[in-house]
NUVEXKOL-523161 format. One line per field, with one value per residue: residue in one letter; x, y, z of N, C-alpha, C, O in turn. Coordinates in nm, 3 decimals, padded with zeros to 5 digits. Layout:
! NUVEXKOL-523161
rest	A; ...;
n_px	X; ...;
n_py	Y; ...;
n_pz	Z; ...;
ca_px	X; ...;
ca_py	Y; ...;
ca_pz	Z; ...;
c_px	X; ...;
c_py	Y; ...;
c_pz	Z; ...;
o_px	X; ...;
o_py	Y; ...;
o_pz	Z; ...;
***
This chain:
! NUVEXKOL-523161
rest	X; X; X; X; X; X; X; X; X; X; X; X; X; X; X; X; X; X; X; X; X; X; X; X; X; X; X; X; X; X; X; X; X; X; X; X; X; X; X; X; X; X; X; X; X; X; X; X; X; X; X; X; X; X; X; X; X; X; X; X; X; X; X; X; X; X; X; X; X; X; X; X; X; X; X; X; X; X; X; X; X; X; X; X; X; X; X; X; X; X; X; X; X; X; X; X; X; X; X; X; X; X; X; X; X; X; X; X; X; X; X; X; X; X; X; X; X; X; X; X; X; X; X; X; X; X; X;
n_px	-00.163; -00.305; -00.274; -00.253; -00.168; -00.025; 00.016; 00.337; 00.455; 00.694; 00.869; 00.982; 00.984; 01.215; 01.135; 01.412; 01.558; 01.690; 01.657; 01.508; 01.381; 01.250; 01.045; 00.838; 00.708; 00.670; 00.707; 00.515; 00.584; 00.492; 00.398; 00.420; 00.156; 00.077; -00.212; -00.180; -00.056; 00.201; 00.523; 00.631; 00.725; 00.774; 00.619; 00.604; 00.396; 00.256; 00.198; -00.019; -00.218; -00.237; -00.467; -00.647; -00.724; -01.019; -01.186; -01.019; -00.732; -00.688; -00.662; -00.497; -00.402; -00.081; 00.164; 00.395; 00.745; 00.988; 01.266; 01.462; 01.778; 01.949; 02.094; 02.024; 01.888; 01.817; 01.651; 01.658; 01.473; 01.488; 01.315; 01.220; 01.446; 01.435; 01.526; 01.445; 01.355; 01.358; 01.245; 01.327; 01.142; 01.105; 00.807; 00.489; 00.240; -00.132; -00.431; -00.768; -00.946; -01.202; -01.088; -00.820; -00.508; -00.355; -00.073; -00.001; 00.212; 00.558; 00.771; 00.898; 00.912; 00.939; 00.901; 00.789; 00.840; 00.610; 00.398; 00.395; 00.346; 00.053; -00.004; -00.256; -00.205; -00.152; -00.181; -00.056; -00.079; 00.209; 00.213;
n_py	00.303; 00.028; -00.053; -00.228; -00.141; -00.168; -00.093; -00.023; -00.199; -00.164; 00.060; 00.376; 00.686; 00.961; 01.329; 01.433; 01.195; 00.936; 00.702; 00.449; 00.486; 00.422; 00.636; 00.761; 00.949; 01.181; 01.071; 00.713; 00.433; 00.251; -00.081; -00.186; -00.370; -00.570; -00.751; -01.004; -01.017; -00.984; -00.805; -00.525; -00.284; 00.024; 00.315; 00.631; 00.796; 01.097; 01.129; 01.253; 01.298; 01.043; 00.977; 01.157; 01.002; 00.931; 00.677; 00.503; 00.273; 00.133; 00.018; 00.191; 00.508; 00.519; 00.673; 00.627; 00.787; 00.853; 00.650; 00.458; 00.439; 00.134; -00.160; -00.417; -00.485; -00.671; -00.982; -01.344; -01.621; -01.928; -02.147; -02.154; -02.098; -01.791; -01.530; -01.227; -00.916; -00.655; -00.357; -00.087; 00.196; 00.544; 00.680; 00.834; 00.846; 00.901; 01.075; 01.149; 01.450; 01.586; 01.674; 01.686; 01.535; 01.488; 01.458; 01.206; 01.096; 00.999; 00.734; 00.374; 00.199; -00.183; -00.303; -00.573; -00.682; -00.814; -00.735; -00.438; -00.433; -00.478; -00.186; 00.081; 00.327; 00.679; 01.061; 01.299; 01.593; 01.766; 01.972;
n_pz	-00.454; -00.213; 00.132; 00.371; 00.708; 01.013; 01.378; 01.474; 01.795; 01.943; 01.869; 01.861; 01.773; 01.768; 01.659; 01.557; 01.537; 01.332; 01.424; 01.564; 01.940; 02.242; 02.306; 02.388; 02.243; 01.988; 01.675; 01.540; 01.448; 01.179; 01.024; 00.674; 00.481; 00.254; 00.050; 00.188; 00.391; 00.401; 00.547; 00.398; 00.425; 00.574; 00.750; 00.890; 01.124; 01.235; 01.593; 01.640; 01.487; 01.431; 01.686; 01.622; 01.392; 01.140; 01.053; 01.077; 01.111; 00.910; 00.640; 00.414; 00.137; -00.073; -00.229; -00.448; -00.401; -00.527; -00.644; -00.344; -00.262; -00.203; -00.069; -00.078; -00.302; -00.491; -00.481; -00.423; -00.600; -00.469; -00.514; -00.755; -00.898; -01.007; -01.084; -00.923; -00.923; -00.680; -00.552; -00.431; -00.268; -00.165; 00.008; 00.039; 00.278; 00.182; 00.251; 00.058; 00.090; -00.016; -00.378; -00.328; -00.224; 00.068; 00.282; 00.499; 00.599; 00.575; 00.417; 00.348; 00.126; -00.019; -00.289; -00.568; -00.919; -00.989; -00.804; -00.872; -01.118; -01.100; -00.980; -00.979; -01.190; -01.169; -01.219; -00.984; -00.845; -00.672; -00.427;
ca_px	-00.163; -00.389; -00.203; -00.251; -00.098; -00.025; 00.119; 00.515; 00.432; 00.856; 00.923; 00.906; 01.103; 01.216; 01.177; 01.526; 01.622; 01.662; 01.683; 01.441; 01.382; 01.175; 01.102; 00.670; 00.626; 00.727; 00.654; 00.491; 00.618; 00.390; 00.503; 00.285; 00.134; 00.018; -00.288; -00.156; 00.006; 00.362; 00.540; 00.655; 00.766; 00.754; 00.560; 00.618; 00.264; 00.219; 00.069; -00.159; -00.296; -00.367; -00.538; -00.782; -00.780; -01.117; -01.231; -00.953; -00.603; -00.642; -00.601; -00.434; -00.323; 00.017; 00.222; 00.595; 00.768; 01.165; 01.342; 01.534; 01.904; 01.940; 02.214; 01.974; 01.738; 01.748; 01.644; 01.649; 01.372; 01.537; 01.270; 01.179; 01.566; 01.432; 01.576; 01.313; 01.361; 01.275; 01.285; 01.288; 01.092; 01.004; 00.650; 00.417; 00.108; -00.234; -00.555; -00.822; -01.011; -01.230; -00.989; -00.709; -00.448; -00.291; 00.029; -00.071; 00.284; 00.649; 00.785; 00.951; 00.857; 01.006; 00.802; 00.852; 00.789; 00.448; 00.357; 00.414; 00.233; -00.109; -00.083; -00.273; -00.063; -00.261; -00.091; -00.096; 00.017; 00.217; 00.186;
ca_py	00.169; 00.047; -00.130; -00.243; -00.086; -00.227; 00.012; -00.153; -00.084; -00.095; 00.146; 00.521; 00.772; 01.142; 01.423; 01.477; 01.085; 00.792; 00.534; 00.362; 00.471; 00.382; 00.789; 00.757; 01.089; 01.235; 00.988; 00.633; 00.364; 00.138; -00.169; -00.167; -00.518; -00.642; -00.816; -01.132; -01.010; -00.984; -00.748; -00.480; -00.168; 00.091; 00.446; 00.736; 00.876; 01.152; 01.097; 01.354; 01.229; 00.901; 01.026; 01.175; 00.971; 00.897; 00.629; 00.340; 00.273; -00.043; 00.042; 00.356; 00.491; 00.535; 00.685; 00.614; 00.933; 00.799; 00.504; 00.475; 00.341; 00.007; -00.212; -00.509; -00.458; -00.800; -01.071; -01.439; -01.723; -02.050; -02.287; -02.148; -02.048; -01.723; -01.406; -01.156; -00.742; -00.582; -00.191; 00.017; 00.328; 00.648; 00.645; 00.906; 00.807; 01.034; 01.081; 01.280; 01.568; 01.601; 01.658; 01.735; 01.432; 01.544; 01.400; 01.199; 00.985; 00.937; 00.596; 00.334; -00.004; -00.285; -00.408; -00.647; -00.658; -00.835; -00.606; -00.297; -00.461; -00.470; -00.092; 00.194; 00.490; 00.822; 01.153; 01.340; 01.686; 01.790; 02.157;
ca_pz	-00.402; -00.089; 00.170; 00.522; 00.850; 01.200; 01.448; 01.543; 01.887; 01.964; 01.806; 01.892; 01.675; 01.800; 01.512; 01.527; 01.493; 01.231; 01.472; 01.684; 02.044; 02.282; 02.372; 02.365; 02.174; 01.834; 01.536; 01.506; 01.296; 01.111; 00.923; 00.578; 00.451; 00.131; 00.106; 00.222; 00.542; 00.403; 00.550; 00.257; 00.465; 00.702; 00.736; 01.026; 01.152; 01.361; 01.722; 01.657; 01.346; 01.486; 01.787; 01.542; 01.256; 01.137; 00.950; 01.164; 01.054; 00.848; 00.500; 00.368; 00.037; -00.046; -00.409; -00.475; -00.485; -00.590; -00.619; -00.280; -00.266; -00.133; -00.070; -00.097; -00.367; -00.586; -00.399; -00.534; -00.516; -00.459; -00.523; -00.885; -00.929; -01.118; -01.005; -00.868; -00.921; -00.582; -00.572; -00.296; -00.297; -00.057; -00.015; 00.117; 00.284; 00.149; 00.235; 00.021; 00.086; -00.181; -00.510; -00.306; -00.148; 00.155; 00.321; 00.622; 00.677; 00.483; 00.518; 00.271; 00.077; -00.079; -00.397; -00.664; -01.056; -00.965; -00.733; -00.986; -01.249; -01.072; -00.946; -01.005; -01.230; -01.195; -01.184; -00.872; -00.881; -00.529; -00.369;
c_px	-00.224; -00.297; -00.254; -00.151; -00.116; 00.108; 00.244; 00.491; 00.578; 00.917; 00.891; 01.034; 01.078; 01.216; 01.275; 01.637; 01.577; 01.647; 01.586; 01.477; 01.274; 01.162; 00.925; 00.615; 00.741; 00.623; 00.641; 00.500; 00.496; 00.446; 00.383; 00.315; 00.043; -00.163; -00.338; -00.081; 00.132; 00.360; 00.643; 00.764; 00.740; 00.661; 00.557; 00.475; 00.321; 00.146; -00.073; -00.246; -00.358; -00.440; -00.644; -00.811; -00.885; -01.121; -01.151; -00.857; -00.563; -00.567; -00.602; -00.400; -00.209; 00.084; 00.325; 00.587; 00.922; 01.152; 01.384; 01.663; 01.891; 02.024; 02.162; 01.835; 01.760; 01.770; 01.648; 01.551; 01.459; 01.440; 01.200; 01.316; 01.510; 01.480; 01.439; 01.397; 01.294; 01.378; 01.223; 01.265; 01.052; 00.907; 00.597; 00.269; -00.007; -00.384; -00.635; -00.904; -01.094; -01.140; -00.849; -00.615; -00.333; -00.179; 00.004; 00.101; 00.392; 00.711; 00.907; 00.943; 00.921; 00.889; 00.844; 00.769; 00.651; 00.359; 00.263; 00.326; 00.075; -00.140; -00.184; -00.224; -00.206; -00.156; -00.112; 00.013; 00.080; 00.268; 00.257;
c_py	00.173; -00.057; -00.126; -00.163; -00.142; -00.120; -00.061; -00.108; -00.099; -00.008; 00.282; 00.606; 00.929; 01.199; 01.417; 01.367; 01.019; 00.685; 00.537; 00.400; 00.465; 00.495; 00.823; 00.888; 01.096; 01.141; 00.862; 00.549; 00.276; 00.087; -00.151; -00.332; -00.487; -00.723; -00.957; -01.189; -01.018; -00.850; -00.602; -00.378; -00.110; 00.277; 00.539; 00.816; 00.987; 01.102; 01.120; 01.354; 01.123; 00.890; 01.057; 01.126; 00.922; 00.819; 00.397; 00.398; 00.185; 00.018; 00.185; 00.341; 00.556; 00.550; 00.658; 00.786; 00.912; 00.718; 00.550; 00.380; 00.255; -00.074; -00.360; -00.515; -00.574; -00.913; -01.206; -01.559; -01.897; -02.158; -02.249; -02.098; -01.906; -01.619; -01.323; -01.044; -00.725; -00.455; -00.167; 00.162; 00.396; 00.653; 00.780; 00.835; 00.945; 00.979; 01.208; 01.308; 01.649; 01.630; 01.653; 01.614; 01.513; 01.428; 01.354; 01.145; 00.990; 00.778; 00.532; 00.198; -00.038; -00.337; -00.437; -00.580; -00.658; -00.737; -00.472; -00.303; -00.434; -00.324; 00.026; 00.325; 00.599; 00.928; 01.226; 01.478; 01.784; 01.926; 02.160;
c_pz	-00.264; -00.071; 00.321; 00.590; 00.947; 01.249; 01.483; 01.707; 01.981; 01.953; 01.800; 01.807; 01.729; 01.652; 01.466; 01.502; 01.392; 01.297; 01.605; 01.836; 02.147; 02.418; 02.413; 02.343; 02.044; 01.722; 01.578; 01.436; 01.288; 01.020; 00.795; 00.520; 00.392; 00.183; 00.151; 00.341; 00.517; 00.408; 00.400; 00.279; 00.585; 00.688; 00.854; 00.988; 01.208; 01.492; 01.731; 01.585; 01.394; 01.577; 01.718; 01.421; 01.190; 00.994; 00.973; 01.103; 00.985; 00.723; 00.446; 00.211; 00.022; -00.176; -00.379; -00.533; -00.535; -00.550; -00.537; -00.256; -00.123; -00.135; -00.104; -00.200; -00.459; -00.460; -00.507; -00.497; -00.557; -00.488; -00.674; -00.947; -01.024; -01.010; -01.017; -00.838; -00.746; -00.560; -00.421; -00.284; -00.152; -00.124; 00.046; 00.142; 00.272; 00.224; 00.139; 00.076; -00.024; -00.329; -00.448; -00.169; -00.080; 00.235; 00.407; 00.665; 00.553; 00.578; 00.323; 00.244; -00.023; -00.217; -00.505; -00.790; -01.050; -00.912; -00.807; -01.090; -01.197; -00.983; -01.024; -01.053; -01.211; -01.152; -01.028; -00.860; -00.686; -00.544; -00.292;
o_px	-00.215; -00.245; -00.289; -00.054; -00.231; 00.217; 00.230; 00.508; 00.575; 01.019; 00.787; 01.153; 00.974; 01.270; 01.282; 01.753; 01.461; 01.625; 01.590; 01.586; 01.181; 01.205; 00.905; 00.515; 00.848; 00.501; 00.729; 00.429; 00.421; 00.521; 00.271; 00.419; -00.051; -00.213; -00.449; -00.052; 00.198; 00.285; 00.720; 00.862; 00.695; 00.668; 00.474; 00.443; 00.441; 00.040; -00.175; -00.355; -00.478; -00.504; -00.746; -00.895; -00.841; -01.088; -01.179; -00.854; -00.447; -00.450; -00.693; -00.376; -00.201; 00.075; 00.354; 00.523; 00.953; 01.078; 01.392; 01.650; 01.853; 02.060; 02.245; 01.718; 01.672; 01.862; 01.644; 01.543; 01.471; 01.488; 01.114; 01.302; 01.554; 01.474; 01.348; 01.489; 01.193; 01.500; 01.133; 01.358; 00.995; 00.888; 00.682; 00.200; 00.010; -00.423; -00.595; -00.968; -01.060; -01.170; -00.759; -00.650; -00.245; -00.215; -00.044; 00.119; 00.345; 00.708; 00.958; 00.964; 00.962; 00.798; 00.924; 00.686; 00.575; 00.269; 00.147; 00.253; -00.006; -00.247; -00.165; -00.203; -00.325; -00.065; -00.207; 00.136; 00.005; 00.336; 00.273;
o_py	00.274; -00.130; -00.022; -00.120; -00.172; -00.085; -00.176; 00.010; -00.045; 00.015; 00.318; 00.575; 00.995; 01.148; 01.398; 01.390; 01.024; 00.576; 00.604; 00.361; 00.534; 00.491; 00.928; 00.937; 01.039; 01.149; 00.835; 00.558; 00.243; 00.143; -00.107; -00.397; -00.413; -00.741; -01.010; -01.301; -01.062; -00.774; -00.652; -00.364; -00.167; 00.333; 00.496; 00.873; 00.979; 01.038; 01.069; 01.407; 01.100; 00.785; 00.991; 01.175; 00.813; 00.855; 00.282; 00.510; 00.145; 00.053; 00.267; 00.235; 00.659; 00.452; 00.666; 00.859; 01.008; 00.678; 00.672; 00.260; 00.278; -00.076; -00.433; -00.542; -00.555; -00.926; -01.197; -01.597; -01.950; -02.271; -02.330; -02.050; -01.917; -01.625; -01.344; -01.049; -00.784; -00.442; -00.204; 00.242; 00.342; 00.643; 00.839; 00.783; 01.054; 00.864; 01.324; 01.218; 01.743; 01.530; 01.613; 01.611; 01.580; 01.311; 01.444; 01.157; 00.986; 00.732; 00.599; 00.103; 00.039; -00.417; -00.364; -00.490; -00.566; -00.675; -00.430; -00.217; -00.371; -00.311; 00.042; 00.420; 00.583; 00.904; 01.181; 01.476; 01.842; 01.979; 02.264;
o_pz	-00.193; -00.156; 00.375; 00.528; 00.980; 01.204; 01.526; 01.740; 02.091; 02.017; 01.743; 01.795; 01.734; 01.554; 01.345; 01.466; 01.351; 01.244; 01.708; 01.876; 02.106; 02.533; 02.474; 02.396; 02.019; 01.702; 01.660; 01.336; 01.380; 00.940; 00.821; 00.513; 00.423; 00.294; 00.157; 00.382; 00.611; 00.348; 00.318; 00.206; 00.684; 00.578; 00.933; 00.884; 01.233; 01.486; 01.778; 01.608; 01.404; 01.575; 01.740; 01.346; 01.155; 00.881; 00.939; 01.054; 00.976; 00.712; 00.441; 00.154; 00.089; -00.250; -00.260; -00.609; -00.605; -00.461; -00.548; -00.232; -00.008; -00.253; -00.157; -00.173; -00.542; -00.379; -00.630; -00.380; -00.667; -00.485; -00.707; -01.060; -01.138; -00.887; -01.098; -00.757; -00.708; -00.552; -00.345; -00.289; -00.058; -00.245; 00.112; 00.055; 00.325; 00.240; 00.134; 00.131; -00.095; -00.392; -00.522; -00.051; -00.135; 00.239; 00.475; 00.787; 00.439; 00.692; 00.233; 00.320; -00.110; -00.195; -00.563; -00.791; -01.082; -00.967; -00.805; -01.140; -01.264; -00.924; -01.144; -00.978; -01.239; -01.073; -00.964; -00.863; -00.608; -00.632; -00.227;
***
């Protein structure tokens, strides 16, 4: 799946934390967006990655690697009363290298049935 990135620029994360601080080294959050500007999720860079990342930081690709537990995963749409599935998955963000997709970023997104239906399945075998 291809998805947008915008850096959160609040948000600074130590290695050794889960929670948000505002420490200006370690990891980078980035919120990830659809291609309609809804927000979906989140993804931890490196510094040092995005310092050299070539090519920009717009659009990345990104596999589901598990379902991730969620205390809020069905949401409901009130103005079509239908109930709406939303799963919450760890993600890894990749780039390739000729045959070979390398780990650039873990992180974690929210996506619906719709969503799911219009991705891309391909296997991807991890080393």
């Amino acid at each position: 799946m291809r998805f947008r990135i915008k850096l959160e620029t609040t948000a600074v994360l130590h290695y050794t934390s889960l929670d948000p601080q505002n420490t200006g080294n370690g990891l980078r959050r980035f919120t990830i967006h659809d291609a309609f500007s809804n927000e979906l999720g989140w993804v931890l860079l490196d510094e040092v990655w995005i310092e050299t990342a070539v090519g920009g930081l717009d659009v990345q690709e990104f596999i589901l690697l598990s379902e991730a537990t969620s205390h809020e995963n069905v949401g409901f749409n009130v103005s079509s009363a239908v109930e709406t599935r939303k799963r919450d998955f760890n993600t890894m963000m990749i780039s390739w290298d000729g045959g070979i997709a390398e780990r650039k970023g873990l992180g974690r997104i929210c996506i619906d049935a719709t969503l799911m239906s219009t991705m891309e399945w391909k296997e991807i075998l991890l080393g």
